[in-house]
C-alpha positions as CSV (number, residue, x, y, z in Angstrom):
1,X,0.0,0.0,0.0
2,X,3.1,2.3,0.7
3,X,4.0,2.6,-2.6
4,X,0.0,3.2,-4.1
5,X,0.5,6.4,-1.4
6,X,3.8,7.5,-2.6
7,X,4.2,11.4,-3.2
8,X,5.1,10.6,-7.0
9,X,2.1,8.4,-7.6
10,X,-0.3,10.0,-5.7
11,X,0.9,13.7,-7.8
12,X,1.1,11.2,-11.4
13,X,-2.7,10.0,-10.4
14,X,-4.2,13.8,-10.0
15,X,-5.3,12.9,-6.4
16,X,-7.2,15.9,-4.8
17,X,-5.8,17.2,-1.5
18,X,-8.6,15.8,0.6
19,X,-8.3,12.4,-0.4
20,X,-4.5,12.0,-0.3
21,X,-4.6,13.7,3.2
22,X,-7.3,10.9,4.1
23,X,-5.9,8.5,2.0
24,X,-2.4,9.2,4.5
25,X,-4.1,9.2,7.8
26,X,-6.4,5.9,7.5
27,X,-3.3,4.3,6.3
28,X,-0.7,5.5,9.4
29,X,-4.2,4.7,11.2
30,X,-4.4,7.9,12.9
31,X,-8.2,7.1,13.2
32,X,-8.7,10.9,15.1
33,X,-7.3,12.3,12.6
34,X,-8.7,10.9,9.7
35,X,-12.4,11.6,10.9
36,X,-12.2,15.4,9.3
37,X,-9.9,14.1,6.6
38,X,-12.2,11.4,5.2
39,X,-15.3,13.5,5.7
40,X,-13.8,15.9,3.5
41,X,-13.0,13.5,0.8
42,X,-16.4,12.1,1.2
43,X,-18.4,15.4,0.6
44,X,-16.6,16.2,-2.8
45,X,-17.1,12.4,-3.8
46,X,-19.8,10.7,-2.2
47,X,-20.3,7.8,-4.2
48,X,-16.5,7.3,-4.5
49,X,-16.4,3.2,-3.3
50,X,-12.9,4.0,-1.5
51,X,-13.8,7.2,0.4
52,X,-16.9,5.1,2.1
53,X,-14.9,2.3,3.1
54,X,-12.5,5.0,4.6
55,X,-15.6,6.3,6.5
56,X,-16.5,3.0,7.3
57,X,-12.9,1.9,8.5
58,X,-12.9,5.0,10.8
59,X,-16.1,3.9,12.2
60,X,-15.2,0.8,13.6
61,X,-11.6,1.5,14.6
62,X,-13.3,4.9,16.9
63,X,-15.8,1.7,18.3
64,X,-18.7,2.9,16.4
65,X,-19.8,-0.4,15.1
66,X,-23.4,0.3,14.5
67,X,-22.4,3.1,12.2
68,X,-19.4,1.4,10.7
69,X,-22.2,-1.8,10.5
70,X,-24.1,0.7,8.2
71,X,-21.4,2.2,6.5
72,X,-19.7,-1.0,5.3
73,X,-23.5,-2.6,4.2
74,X,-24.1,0.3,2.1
75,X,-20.3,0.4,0.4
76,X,-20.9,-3.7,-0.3
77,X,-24.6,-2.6,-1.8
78,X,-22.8,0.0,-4.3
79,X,-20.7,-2.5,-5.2
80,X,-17.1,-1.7,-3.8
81,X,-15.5,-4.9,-2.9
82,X,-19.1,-6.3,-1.8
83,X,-17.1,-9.3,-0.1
84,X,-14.8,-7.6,2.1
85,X,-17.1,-4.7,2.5
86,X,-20.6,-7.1,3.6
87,X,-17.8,-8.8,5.8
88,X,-16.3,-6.0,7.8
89,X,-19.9,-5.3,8.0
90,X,-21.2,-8.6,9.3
91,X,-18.0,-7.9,12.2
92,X,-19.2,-4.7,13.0
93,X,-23.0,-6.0,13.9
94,X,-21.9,-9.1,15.5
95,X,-19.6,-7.0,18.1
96,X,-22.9,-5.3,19.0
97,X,-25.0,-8.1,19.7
98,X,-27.1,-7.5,16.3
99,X,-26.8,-11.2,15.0
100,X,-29.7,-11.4,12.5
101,X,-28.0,-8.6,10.6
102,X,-24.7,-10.1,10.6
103,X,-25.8,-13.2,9.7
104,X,-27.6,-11.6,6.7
105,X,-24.4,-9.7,5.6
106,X,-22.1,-12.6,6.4
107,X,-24.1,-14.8,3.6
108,X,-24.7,-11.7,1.3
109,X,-20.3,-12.2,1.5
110,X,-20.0,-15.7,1.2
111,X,-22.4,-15.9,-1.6
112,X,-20.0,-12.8,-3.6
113,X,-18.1,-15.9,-3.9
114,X,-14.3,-13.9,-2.7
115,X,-14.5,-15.7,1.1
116,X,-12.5,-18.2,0.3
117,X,-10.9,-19.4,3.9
118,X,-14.1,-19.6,5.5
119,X,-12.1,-21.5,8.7
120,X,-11.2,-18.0,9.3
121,X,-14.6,-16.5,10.2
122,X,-14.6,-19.2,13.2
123,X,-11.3,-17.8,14.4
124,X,-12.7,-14.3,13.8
125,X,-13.3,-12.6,17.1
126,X,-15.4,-10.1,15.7
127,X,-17.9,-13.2,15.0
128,X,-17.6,-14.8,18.4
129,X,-21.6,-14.1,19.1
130,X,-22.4,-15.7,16.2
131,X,-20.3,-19.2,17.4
132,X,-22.8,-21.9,17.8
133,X,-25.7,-20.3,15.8
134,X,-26.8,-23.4,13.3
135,X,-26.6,-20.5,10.5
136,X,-23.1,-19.7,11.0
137,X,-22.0,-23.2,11.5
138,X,-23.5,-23.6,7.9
139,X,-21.8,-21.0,6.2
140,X,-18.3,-22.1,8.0
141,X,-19.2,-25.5,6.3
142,X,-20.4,-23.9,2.7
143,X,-23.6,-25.0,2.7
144,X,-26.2,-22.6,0.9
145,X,-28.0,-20.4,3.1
146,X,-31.0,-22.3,4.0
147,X,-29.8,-25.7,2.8
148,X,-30.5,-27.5,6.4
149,X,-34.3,-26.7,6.0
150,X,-34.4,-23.3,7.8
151,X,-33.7,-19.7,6.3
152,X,-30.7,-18.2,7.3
153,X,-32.6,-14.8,7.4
């Protein structure tokens, strides 16, 4: 990622000053910092998939996981990195107790087809309340949502 943020790359890509200043701080994970930064880059390109999973990342490193819950659902639904993004999603709602809606993401990213090493997500401890749901257990084994006769909605 270091060099992607390089002075000369960043200048030879016609980055604007918000973003590289955001882009900078959510990278040296100065998560304080980056608030303002990332707002900024935000207002002058809102439907930029980067500068909402910026916002999002801030979220949940400042422990605002029903926001960054939100914020990662809604970069997934326009379609930047949808796997990752319904994911860090399905981490951020499970770390507040909301299980039904990080269930629901967790499947919407397994069923992108990019969670590969689904063994992870039972070593995730972002996902520890889901350990032991049935639904969970499914998806850790790849089995369709809904394949054991119940929905996993």
């Amino acid at each position: 990622m270091s060099a992607h943020l390089s002075p000369g790359v960043l200048v030879a890509r016609g980055l604007r000053g918000e973003e590289l200043v955001a882009r900078r701080l959510v990278q040296q994970r100065d998560w304080t910092a980056a608030e303002p930064a990332v707002r900024a880059w935000l207002a002058l390109e809102p439907d930029n998939g980067q500068a909402q999973d910026a916002w999002a990342q801030v979220l949940y490193h400042q422990g605002r996981f029903d926001e960054a819950g939100a914020a990662y659902a809604r970069t997934g639904d326009n379609g930047f990195m949808p796997g990752l993004t319904y994911y860090n999603a399905a981490c951020s709602y499970a770390r507040v107790g909301q299980k039904e809606r990080a269930l629901e993401l967790l499947a919407k990213a397994v069923q992108t087809g990019m969670i590969q090493d689904r063994s992870s997500m039972r070593r995730d401890p972002d996902l520890e309340s889901l350990r032991g749901d049935p639904r969970f257990e499914a998806l850790i084994a790849g089995a369709p949502p809904g394949s054991d006769g119940g929905s996993l909605l």
